[in-house]
C-alpha positions in Angstrom: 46.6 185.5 87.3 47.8 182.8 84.3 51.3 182.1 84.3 53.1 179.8 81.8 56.5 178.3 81.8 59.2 180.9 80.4 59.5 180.7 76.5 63.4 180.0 77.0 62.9 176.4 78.3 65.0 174.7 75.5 64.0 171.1 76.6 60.1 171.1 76.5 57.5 173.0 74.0 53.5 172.1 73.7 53.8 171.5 70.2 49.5 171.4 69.4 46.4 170.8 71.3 42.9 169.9 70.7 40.3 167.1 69.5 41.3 165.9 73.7 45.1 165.1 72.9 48.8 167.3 73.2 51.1 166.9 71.3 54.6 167.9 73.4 58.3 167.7 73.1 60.6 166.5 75.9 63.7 166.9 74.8 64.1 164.8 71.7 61.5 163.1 71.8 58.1 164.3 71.2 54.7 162.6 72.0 50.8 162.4 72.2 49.3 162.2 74.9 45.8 162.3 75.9 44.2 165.9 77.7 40.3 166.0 78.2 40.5 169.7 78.2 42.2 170.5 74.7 38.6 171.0 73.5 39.0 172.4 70.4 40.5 171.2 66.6 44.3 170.5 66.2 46.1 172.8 64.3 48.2 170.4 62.6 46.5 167.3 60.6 46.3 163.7 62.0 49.1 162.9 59.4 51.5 165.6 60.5 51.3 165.0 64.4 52.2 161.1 63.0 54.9 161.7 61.4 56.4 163.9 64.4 55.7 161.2 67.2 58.2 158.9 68.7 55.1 157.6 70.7 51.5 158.0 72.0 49.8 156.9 74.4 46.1 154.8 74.2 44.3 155.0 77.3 42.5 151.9 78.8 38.8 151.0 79.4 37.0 153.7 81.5 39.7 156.9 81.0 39.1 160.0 82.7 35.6 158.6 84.6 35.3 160.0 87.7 38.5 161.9 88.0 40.8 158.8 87.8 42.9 157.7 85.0 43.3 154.1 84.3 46.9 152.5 83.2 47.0 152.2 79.1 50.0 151.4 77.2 52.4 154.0 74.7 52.6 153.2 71.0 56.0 153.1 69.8 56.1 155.0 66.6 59.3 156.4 66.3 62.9 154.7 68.3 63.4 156.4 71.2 65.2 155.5 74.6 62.8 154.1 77.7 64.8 156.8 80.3 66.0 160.4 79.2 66.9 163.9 81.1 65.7 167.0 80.4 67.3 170.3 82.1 65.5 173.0 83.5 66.9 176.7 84.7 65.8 180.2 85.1 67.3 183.5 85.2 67.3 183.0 88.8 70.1 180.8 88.9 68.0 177.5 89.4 69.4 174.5 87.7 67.7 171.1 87.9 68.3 167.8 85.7 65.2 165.6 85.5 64.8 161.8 84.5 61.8 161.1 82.4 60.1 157.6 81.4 57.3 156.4 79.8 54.9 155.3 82.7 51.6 153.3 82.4 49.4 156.2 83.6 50.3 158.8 80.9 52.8 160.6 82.6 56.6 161.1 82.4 57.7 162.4 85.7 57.2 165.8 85.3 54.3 168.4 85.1 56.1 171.4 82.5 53.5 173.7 83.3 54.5 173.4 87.2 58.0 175.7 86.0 56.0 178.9 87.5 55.9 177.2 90.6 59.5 176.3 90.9 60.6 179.9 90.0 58.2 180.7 92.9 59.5 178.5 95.6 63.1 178.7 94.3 62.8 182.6 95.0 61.2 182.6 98.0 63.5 179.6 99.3 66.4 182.2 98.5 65.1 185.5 100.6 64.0 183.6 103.5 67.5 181.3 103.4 69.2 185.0 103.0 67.5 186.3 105.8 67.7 184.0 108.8 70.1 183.1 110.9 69.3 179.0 110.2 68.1 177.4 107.1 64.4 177.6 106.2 62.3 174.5 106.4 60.6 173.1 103.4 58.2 170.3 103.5 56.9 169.2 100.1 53.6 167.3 100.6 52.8 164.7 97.6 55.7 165.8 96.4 56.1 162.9 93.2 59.5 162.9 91.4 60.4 165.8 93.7 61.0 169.0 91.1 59.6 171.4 93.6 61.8 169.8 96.3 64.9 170.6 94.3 63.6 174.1 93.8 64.1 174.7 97.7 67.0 172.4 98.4 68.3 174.1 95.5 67.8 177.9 97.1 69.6 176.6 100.2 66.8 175.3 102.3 66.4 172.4 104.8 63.9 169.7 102.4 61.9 167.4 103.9 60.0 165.3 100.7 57.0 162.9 101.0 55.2 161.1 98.9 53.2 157.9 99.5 55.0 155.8 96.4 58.1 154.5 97.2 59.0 154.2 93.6 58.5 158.1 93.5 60.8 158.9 96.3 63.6 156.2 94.5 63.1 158.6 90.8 63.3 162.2 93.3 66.6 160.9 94.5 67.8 160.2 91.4 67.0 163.5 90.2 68.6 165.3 93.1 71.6 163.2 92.2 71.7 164.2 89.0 71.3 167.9 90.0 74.5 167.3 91.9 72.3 168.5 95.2 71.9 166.3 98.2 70.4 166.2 102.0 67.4 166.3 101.2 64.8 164.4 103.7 63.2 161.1 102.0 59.7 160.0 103.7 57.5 157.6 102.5 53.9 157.8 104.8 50.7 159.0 104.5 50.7 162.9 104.2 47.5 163.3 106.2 49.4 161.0 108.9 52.7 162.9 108.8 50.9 166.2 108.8 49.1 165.5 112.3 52.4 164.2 113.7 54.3 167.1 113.1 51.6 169.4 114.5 51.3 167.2 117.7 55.4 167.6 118.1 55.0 171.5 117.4 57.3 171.1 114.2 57.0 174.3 111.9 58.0 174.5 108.6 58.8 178.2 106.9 57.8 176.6 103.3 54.7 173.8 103.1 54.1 172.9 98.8 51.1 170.7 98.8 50.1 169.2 95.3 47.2 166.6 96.5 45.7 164.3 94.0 42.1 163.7 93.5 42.3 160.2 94.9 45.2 158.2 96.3 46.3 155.9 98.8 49.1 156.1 101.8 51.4 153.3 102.0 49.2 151.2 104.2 46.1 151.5 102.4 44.8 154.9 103.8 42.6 156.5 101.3 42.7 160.1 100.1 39.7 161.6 98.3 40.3 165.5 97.4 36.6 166.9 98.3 36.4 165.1 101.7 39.9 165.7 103.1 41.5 168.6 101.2 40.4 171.1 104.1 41.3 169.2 107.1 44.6 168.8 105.7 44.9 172.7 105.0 43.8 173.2 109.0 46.6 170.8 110.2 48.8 172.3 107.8 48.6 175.9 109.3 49.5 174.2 113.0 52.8 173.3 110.9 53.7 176.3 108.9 55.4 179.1 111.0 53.7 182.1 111.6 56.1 184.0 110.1 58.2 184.6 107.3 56.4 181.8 105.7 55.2 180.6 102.5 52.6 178.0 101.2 51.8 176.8 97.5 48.6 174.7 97.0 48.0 172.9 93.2 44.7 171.1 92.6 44.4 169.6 89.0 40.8 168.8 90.1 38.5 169.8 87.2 36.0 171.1 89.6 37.9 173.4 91.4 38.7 177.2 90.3 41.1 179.8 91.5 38.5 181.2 93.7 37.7 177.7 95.8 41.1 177.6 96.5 41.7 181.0 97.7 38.4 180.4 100.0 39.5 177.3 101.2 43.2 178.8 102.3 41.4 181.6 103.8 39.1 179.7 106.1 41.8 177.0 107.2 44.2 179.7 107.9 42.3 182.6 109.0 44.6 185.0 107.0 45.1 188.1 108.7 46.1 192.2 107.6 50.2 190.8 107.0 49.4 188.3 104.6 49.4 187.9 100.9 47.8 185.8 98.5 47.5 185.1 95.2 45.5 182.8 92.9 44.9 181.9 89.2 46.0 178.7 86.7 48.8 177.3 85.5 48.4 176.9 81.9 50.9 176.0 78.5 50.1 177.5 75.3 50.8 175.7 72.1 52.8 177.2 68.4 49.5 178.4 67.2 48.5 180.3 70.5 46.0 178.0 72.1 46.1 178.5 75.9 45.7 175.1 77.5 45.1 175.7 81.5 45.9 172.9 83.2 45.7 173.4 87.1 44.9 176.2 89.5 47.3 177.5 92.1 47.2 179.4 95.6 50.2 181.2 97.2 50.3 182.6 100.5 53.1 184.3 102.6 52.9 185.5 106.0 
């Protein structure tokens, strides 16, 4: 399975790849920015990504080594505002508004090729919210500026979104502002931390989206490393996900990891049985010229 976002998202296009850079359009601004896997040549000459740019980013001493990305600084090269929006919808009937900046580790605040995803949970958000009596719980683990989390609140689901970074949390409230949604459940902890406590209180969730990064840290310093705690965290997070009529969504960006690790490591922390359903594959953008750029692998469960 490869699944890109739908070709009718007016507000973001991957303009080029290659030589390890993108060259993408948010809105009406369009920017370089660096991609270790765009492996191949550009299709477009040095001079013409130039002249398109309103900015690029230069990476620091020591980007990319050992799966972490160090802060750099973005090359103004064209006038553009610090904060914009960008919309996204679907056929579905999901509408979101999202704030993007510039940031100091290449990012924006969101991840385009995640739209796949939000189609996914927004759907699934919808059935189970149609079909029981009380509104389905959600519980969006790393959850950053919180697009997945307006997916669901967005279906008509009860949210709960955590992420370690209280700055994050701040930007996902602005955007569920924005999206003229609301109620939905602000945490800033430790996911690993939150996880346990909820499965010690017999909490269940019918929705868990975990996007984990390679390394982080919780709010009081606890430290995250994807090889060594990625699978405990998938046990605890089966205590919390109902048995029933219920959904999970794992994204690793981890270049080691394939489709096929993930859907191993879901099966042996949950133990799937006849009744459930999985699928696995990436989550890729392809460029004007064609060139497929996959970008993170995905696992979805329901039982």
């Amino acid at each position: 399975m490869i699944q890109y976002p739908d070709t009718n998202w007016k507000d973001y296009e991957l303009l080029d790849s290659g030589e390890g850079e993108k060259l993408e359009r948010f809105g009406p601004y369009i920017m370089s920015r660096p991609e270790p896997k765009a492996l191949w040549n550009r299709s477009l000459s040095a001079k013409e990504w130039s002249r398109l740019c309103h900015t690029r980013f230069i990476p620091g001493a020591g980007f990319g080594k050992a799966g972490k990305e160090d802060s750099g600084s973005w090359e103004r090269l064209r006038k553009m505002e610090d904060q914009w929006h960008i919309g996204y919808s679907n056929h579905e009937g999901l509408k979101m508004d999202l704030r993007l900046g510039l940031t100091s580790f290449k990012h924006v605040g969101v991840f385009p090729e995640q739209a796949p995803n939000w189609d996914y949970i927004f759907r699934k958000a919808k059935t189970l919210a149609a079909s029981e009596t009380e509104k389905p719980k959600v519980l969006n683990l790393f959850a950053y500026t919180g697009a997945a989390s307006l997916a669901a609140k967005a279906a008509g689901a009860d949210v709960t979104h955590l992420d370690s970074v209280r700055q994050v949390v701040t930007w996902a409230r602005g955007n569920m502002e924005c999206s003229n949604l609301d109620g939905i459940r602000w945490i800033v902890e430790d996911a690993m931390k939150f996880a346990r406590r909820e499965a010690r209180r017999g909490n269940r969730y019918q929705g868990i989206i975990l996007d984990p990064p390679a390394y982080g840290h919780g709010p009081d310093g606890e430290k995250w490393k994807l090889d060594e705690c990625l699978f405990e965290m998938l046990c605890t997070v089966n205590e919390i996900l109902a048995p029933k009529n219920s959904f999970l969504v794992l994204n690793l960006y981890s270049n080691g990891y394939s489709a096929l690790l993930g859907e191993t490591l879901v099966q042996q922390a949950f133990g799937l049985g006849t009744e459930t359903k999985m699928e696995s594959g990436e989550l890729a953008l392809s460029d004007r010229f064609g060139k497929a750029l996959p970008l993170s692998i995905v696992v979805r469960m329901e039982r």
